[in-house]
VEXFINU-156922 format. One record per atom (N, C-alpha, C): residue in one letter; x, y, z. Coordinates in steps of 0.05 Angstrom, whole numbers, plus 5000, padded with zeros to 4 digits. Layout:
N
AXYZ/...
# end
This chain:
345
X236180324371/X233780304388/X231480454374/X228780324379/X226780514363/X226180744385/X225980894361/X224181184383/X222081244380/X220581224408/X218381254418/X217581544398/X214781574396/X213081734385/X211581794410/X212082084411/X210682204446/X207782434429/X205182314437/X203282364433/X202782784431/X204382814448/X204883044469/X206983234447/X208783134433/X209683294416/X208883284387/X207782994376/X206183034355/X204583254352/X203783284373/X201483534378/X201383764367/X204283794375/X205584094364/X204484174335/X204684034324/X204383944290/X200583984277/X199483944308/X196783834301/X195484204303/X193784294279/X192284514280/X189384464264/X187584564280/X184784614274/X184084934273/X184384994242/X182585224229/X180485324241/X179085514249/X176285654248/X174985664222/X173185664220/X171085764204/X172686004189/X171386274214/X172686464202/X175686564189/X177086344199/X180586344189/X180286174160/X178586044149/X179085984129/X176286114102/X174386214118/X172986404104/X174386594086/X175786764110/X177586984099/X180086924075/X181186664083/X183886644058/X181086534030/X179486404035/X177486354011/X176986603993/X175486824013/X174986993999/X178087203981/X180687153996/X182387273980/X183787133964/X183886873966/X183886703942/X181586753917/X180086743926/X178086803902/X177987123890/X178587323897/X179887583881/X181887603872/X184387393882/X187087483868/X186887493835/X188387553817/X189187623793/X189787303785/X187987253766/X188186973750/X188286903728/X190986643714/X191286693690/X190186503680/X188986583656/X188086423641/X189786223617/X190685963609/X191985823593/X191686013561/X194286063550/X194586263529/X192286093493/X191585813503/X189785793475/X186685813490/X185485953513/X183785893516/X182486133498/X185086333490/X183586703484/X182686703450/X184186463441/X183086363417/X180386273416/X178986243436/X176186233437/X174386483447/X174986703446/X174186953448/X174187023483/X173287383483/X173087413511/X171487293535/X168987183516/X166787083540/X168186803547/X169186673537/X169786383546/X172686463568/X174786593562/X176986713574/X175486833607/X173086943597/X172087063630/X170686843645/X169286643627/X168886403643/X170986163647/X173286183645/X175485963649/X175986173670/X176286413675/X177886553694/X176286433729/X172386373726/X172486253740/X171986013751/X172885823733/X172985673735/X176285503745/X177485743746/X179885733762/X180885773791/X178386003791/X177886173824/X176985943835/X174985823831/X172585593838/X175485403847/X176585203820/X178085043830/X180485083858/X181885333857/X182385473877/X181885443908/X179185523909/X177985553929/X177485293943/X176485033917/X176484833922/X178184553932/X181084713922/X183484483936/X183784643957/X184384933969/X184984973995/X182984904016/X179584864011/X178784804030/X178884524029/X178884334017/X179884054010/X182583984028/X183984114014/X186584114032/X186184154060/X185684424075/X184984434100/X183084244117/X181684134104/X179283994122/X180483824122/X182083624099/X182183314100/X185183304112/X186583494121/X188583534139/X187683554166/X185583664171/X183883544194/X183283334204/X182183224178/X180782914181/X182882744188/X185382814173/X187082624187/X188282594212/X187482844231/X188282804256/X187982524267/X190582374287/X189182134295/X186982214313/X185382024323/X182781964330/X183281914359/X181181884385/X182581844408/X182681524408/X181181424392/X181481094390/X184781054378/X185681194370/X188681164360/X191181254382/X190481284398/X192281434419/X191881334448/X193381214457/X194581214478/X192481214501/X191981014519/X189781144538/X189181374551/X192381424570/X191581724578/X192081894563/X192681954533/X192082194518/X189382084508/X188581874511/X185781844496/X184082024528/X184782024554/X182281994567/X182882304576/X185182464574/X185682764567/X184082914551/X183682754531/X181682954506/X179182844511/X178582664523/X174782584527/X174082754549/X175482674569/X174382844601/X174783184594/X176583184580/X177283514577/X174383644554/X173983484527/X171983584511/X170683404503/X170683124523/X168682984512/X169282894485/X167182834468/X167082774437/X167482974414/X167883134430/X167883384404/X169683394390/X172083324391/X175083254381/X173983064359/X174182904362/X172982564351/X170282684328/X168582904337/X166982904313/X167183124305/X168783374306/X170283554287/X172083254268/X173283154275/X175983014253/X173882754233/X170582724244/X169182624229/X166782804212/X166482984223/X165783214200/X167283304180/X170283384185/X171383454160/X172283204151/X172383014153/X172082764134/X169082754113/X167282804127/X165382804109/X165083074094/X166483284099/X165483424082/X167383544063/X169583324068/X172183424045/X169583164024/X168883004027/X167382804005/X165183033992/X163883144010/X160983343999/X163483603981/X164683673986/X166183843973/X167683693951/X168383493943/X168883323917/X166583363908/X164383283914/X161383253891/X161083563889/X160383723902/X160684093904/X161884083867/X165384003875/X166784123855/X165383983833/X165683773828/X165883563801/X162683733792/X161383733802/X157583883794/X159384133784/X159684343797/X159884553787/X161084633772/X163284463773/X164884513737/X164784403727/X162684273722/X161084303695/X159984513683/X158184523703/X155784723709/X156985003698/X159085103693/X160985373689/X161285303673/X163385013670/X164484993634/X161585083620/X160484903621/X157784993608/X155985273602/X156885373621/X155885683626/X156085763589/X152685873581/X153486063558/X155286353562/X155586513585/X155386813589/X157386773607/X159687013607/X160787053638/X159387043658/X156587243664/X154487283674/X153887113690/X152586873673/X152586593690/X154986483700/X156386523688/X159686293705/X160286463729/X159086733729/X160486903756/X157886803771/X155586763765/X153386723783/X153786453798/X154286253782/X155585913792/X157885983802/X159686113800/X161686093809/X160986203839/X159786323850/X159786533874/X157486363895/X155786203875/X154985943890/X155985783893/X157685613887/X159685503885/X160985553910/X161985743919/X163685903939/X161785873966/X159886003952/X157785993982/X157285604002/X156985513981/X155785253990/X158485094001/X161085103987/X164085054000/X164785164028/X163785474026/X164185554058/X162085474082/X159185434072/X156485354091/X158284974100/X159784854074/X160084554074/X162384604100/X164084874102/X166784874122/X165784954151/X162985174142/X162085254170/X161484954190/X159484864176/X158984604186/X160384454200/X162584334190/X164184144194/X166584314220/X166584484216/X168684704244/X166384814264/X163484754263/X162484894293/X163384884308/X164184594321/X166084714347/X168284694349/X169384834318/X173484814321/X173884934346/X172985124357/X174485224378/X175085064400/X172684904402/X172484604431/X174484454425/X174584394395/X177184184392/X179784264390/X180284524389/X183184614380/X183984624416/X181184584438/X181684524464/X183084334470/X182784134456/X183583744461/X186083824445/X187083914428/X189883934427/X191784144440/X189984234464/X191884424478/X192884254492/X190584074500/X190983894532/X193283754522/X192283604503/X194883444487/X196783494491/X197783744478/X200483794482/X201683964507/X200083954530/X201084064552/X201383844565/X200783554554/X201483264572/X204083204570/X204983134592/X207682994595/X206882814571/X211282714565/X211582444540/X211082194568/X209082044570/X209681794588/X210681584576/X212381464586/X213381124569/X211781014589/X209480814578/X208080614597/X210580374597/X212380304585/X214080184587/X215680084610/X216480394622/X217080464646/X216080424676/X216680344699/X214680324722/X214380724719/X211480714725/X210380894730/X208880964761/X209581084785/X207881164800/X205881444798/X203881444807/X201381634805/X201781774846/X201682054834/X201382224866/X199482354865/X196482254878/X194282424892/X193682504912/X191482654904/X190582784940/X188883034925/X188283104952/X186783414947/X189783604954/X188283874940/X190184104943/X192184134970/X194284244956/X195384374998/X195984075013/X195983824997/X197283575019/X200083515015/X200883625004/X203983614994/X205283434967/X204283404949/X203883334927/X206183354914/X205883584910/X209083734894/X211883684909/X210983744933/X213383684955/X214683474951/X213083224951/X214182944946/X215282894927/X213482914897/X215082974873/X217883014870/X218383404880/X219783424876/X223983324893/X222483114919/X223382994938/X225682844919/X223882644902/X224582324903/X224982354871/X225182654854/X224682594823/X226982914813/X225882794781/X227683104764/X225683304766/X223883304767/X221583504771/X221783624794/X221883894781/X220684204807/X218484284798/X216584234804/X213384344805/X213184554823/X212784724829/X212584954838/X210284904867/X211584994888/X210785034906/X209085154923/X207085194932/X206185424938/X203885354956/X202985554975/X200985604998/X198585654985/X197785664958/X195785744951/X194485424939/X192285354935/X190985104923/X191185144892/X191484914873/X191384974842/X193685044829/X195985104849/X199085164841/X199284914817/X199484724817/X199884494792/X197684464785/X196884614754/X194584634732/X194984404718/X197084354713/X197384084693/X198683804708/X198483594691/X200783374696/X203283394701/X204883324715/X207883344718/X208883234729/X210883104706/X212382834706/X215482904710/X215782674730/X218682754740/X220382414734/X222982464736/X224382134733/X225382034753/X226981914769/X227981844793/X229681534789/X231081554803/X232281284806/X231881074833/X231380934846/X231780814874/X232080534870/X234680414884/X236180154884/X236580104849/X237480274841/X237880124813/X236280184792/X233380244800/X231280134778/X230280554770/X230280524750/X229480854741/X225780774733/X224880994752/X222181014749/X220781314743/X218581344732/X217081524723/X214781564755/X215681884758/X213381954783/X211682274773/X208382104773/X206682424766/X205482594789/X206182774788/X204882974811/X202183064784/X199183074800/X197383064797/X196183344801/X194583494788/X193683674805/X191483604821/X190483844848/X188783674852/X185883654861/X185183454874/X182883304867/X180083494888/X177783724882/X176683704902/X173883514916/X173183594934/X170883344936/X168483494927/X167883344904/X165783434887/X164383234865/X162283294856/X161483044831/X163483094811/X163782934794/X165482944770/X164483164754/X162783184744/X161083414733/X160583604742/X161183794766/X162383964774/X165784034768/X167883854767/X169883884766/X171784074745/X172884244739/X174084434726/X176284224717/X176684484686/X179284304678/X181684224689/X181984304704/X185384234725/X184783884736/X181783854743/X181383694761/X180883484748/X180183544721/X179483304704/X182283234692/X184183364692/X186383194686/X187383044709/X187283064733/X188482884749/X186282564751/X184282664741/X182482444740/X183282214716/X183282334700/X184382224672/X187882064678/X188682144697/X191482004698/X190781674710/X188081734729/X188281674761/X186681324741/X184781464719/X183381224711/X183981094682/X186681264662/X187881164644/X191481004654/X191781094673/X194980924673/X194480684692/X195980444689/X195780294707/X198480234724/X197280324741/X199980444755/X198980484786/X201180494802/X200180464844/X198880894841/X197980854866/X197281144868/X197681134890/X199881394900/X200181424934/X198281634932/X197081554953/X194681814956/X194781974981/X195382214977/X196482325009/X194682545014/X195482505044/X193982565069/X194482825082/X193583085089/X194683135108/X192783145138/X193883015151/X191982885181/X191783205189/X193383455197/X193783615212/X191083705218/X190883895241/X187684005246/X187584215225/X189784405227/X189184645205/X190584595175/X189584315175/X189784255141/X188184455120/X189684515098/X187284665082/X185184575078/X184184345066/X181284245070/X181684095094/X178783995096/X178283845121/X178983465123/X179783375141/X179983095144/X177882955127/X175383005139/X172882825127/X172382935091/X173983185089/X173583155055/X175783015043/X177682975052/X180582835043/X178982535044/X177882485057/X176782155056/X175082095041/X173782255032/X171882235016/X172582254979/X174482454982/X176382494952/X177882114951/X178482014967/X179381804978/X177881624957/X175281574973/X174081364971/X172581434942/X171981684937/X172281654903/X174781544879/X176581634892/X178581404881/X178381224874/X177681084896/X176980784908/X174780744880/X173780894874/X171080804850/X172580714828/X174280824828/X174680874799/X177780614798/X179580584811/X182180444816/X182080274850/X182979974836/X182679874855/X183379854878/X183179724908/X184679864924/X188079704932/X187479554917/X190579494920/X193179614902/X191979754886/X192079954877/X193680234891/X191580314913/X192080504920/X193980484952/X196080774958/X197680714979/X196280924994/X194780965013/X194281145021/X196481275049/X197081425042/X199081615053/X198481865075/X200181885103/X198582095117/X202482235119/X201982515104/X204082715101/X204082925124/X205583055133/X206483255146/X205783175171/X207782855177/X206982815205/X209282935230/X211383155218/X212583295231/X210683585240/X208983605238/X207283795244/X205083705247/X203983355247/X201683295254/X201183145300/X199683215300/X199483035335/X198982795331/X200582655361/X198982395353/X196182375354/X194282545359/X191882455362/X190582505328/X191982635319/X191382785289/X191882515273/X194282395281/X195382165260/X192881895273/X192181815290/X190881695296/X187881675294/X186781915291/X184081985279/X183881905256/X185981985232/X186382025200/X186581685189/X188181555206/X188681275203/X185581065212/X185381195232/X182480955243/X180681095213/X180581315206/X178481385180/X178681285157/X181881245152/X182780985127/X181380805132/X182980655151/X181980455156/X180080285160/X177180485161/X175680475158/X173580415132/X176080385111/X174880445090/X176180135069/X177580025089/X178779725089/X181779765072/X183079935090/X186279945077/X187179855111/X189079645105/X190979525127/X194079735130/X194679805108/X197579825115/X196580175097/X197780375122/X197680595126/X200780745129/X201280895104/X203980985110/X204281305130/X206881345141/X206781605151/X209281725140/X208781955132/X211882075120/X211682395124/X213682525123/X214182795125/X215982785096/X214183015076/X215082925047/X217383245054/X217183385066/X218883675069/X221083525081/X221483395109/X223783285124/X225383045107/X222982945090/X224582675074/X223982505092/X222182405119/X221982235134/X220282005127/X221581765124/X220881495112/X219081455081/X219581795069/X220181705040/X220981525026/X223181335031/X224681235010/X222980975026/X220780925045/X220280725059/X217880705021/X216680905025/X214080995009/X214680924987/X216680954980/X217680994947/X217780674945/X219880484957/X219580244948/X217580144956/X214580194967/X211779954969/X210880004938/X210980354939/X209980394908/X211780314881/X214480174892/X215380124864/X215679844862/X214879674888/X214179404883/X211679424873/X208979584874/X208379474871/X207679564831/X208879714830/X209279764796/X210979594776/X212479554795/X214379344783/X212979074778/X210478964801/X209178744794/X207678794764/X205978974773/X204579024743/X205679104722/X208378994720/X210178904694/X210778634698/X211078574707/X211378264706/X209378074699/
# end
């Protein structure tokens, strides 16, 4: 069987240098103790002190060569996977994508750098001059590295996200679990899947993606607990929130989107509808299952308010479940895995 290549552990592998992290090994590369080839001393001391740097130079010149165009070859987000492509845009935008096209261009400006300047040394009459080219030489290689790493730090961001992403097989039916904070998210997850996501009374408890596996009637499916969503412009949104966004509008896949109707819900009814119907922007609505949770602690007048407000929003079929009791879960689980299973077929 072939094995899948998971975006998410390639990652591991993937490093972006600073500026200053490769300044520093430049400059102690260029002091170490350097030998010169034993017929160059047959041409006296001055030529011996100018081959010495014309060695430092070369030096200096394959490690930052080396480092950058080990950059450049990072794949690209056009090479990857939708939702690791839409992980590293929403998370840093383009900056990923034009760090790995800067040091492409400037491992090229650093070839012309070298090939000019050593000449420019061979040629040197005087040590004098070859230490003077040489130390320019240096200068203009590190201004060519500053450049091309301004914002390593933003991008070495897009490979955090990277590799804090679940391995997904789109192969697999996949279901998607939204909502705002505190609606029981994790709860369900950890209901119907291998995943324990961590629990908790506080909002933001699940910072990242987390993917759990499950089986029901036979068929083994992939389920993501999301972190989650608040009601806000996108451009307000913090990084936690832009990854559940990025799941919600790179996988194609059902999204139960849950509810909690109660009065002393952590957020309010009318913001849960509204996080809702931004959904709705982005994924279609047949698409989406909209879900009303903790109806063992909700009233009927609570479940009946929350539903006329769906429904209002043109969803017919309204589920009710208690994801803590396990109550008509497994009802929930097969609408969402018919209807994942269609969008494989």
């Amino acid at each position: 069987m072939e094995q899948r290549i998971c975006i998410s552990d390639e990652a591991k592998k993937f490093y972006i240098p600073t500026y200053d992290e490769l300044r520093k090994q430049v400059l102690k590369i260029y002091v170490e103790p350097t030998k010169v080839p034993k017929s160059v001393y047959k041409q006296g001391k001055e030529r011996v002190s100018i081959m010495r740097y014309v060695i430092k130079c070369e030096r200096v010149f394959s490690f930052l060569a080396e480092q950058l165009g080990r950059v450049s070859r990072l794949p690209r987000t056009s090479d990857m996977p939708q939702f690791y492509s839409e992980i590293v845009k929403l998370g840093v935008g383009d900056v990923y994508d034009n760090t790995l096209a800067k040091c492409s261009r400037a491992v090229r400006i650093l070839v012309k750098l070298w090939r000019d300047y050593r000449l420019k040394i061979l040629a040197a009459g005087e040590k004098s001059e070859a230490k003077r080219l040489a130390q320019e030489f240096v200068g203009r290689a590190l201004s060519t590295a500053r450049r091309a790493l301004r914002e390593a730090k933003l991008a070495r961001e897009a490979i955090k996200l990277l590799r804090e992403s679940p391995c997904i097989d789109e192969s697999i039916p996949i279901i998607i679990v939204a909502g705002m904070p505190q609606v029981g998210k994790s709860t369900l997850v950890s209901r119907v899947s291998s995943a324990k996501p961590e629990v908790s009374p506080f909002p933001f408890t699940t910072k990242k993606v987390i993917l759990g596996h499950g089986t029901l009637d036979n068929i083994y499916y992939q389920i993501i607990d999301t972190p989650g969503i608040l009601d806000r412009p996108f451009d307000e949104m913090n990084q936690i929130e832009r990854k559940a966004v990025a799941v919600i509008k790179s996988l194609r896949a059902p999204i139960i989107f849950l509810i909690d109707p109660t009065r002393d819900s952590y957020y309010s009814l009318d913001s849960q509808i509204r996080v809702l119907r931004d959904v709705m922007s982005i994924r279609s609505i047949e698409m989406i299952i909209p879900t009303l949770n903790k109806i063992d602690k909700a009233s009927t007048d609570d479940i009946v308010r929350a539903e006329r407000m769906v429904r209002d929003l043109g969803f017919a079929n309204i589920y009710r479940i208690s994801a803590l009791r396990g109550d008509n879960v497994d009802v929930l689980l097969r609408k969402a895995l018919d209807l994942a299973l269609n969008l494989k077929a």
